[in-house]
N, C-alpha and C positions, 0 to 999 in steps of 0.2 A: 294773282302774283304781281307785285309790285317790281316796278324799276328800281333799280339799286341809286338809293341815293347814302352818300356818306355823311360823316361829320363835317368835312370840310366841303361838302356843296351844302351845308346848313348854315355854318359860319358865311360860306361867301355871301347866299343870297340875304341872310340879315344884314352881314354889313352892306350888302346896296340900297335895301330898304331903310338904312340910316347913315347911306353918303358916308360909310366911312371906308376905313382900308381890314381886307380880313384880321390881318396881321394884327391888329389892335384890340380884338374881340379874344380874350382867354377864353378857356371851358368857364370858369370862374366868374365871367362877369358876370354882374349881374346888366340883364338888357335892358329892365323898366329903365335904370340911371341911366343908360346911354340913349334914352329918350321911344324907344320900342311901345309901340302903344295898343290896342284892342283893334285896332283898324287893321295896323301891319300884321299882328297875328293871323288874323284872318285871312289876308292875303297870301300867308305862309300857309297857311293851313289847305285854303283853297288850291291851291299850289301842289300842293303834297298830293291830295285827295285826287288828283288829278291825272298823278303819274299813280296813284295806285295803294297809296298809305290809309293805311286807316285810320285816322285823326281826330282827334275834336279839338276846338277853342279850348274847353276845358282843360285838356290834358298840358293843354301848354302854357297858362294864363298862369295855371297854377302854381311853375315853376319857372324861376326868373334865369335859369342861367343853363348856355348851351350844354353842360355838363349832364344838367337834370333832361333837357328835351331828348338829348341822345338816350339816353335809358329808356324812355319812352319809345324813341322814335327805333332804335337799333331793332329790337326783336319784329318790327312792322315789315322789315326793308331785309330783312337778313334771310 
């Protein structure tokens, strides 16, 4: 069983990983432009996997905006 992580502790911990403010990250963005790169994923990823998500790089490399990670991520954490 995983710890309950939401939408809005995914947006937060991206934008710390790219020094921004949550508030400026929509579902919609996309995170490659906002400079998000295969390193930070990882670290997200390692992160998740940790409180209990079941994860890959893959699943999240492949889509660029927190909209699509949440589809992913919601059924893992729910």
């Amino acid at each position: 069983m995983s710890q309950k992580l939401t939408l809005e502790d995914v947006r937060e911990q991206v934008a710390e990983l790219l020094y921004e403010d949550p508030a400026e990250l929509t579902d919609e963005e996309n995170l490659m432009d906002w400079g998000l790169d295969s390193v930070r994923i990882m670290t997200l990823v390692e992160k998740w996997r940790r409180l209990g998500v079941e994860i890959t790089f893959a699943d999240l490399a492949e889509r660029p905006t927190l909209a699509e990670w949440w589809e992913v991520l919601e059924p893992k954490v729910s």
